[in-house]
C-alpha positions as CSV (number, residue, x, y, z in Angstrom):
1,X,-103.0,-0.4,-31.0
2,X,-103.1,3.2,-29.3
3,X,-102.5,6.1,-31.5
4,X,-100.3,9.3,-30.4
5,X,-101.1,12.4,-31.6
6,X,-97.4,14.1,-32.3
7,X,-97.4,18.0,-30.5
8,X,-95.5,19.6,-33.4
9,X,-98.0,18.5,-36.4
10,X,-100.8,19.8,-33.4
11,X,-98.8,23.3,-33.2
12,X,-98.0,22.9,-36.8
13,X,-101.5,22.7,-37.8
14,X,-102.9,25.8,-35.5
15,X,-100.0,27.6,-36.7
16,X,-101.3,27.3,-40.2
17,X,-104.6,28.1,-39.1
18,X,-103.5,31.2,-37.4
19,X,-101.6,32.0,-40.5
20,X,-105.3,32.0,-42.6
21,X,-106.7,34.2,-40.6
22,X,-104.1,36.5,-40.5
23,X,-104.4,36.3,-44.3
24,X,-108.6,37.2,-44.1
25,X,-108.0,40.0,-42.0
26,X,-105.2,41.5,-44.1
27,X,-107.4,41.3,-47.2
28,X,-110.3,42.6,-45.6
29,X,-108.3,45.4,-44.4
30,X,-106.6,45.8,-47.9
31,X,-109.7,45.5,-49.0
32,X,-111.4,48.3,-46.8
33,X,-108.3,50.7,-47.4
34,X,-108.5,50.6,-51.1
35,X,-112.4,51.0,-51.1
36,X,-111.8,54.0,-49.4
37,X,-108.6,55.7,-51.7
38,X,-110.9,54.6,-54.5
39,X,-114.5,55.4,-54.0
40,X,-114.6,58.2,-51.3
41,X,-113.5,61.9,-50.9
42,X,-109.7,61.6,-49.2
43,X,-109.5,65.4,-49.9
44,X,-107.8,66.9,-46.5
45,X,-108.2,63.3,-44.8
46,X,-104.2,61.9,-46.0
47,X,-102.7,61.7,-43.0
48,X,-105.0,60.3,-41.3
49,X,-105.5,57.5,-44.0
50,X,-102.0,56.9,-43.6
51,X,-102.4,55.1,-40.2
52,X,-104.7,52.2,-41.6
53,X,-102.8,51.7,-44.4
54,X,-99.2,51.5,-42.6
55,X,-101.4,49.5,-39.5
56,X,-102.7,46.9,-42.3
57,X,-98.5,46.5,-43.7
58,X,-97.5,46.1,-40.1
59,X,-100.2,43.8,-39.2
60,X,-99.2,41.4,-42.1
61,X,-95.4,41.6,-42.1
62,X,-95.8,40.7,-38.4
63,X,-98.8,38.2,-38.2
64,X,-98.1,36.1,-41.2
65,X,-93.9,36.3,-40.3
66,X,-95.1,34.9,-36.7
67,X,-96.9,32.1,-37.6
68,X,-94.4,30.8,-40.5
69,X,-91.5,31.1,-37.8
70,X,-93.9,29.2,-35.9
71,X,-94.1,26.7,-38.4
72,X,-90.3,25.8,-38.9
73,X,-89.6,25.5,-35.2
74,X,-92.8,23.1,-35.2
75,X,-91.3,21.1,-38.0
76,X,-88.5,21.1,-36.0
77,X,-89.7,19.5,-32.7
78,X,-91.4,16.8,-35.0
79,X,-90.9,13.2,-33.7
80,X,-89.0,10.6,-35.0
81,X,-92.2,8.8,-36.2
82,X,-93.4,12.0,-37.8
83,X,-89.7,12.8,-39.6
84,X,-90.4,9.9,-42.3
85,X,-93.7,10.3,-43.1
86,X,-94.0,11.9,-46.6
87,X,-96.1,14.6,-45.5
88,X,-93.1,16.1,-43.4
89,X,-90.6,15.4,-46.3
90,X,-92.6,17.5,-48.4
91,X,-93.3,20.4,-45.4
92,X,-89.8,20.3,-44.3
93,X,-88.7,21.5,-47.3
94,X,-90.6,24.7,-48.4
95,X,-88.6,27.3,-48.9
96,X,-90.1,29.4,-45.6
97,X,-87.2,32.1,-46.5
98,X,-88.6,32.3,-49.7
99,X,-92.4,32.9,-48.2
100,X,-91.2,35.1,-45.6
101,X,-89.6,37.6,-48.1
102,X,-92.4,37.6,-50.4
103,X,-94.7,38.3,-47.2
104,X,-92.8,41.4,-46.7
105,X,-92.7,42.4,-50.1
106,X,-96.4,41.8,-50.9
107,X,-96.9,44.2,-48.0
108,X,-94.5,46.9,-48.3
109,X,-96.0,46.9,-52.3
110,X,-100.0,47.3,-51.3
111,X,-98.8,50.0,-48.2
112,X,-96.8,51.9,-51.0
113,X,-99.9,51.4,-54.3
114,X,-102.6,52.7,-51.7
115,X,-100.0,55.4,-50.4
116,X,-99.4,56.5,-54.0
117,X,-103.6,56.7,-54.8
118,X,-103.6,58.8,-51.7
119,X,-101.3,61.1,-52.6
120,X,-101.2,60.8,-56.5
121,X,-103.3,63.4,-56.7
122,X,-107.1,64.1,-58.2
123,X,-107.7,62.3,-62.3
């Protein structure tokens, strides 16, 4: 009996992978931005703090938007075979509208929390 690997679950599972390191970056760089607003003299330096920051938002929005999207259509071009299997049951039906708003929303709310330590002004 010959197996067949099915090409969704194969772009499924890279797409999820791609997703997790889209995820590491964005914290490092979250990470990196609010090590800076928090531990170092910003004085005269806003603007150009600004670019990170709104470069980190951007990043995420777009990265982790792509590789969900990339996950429903693979879900989508699933087999037959693959269709009944539990594990697709239970895939299929995440609520990837859900994920994708709360993306944005987790981004857009770091971008504007280090924005408003940059430009809150000196304790």
């Amino acid at each position: 009996m010959e197996s067949k690997t099915d090409p969704s679950l194969n772009g499924l599972f890279h797409a999820i992978s791609f997703q997790i390191v889209g995820i590491a970056i964005a914290l490092i760089a979250n990470s990196t931005n609010f090590a800076f607003l928090l531990f170092a003299d910003t004085h005269g330096h806003e603007i150009a703090l600004c670019v990170p920051i709104l470069a980190t938002a951007l990043f995420t929005i777009v990265w982790v938007d792509a590789t969900l999207q990339s996950q429903v259509a693979n879900i989508k071009d699933a087999t037959d075979e693959t269709k009944n299997s539990h594990a697709y049951k239970y895939i299929s039906t995440q609520p990837y509208s859900l994920l994708r708003f709360m993306n944005l929303f987790l981004a857009v709310a770091l971008a504007a929390s280090q924005l408003s330590i940059l430009f809150g002004g000196s304790w």
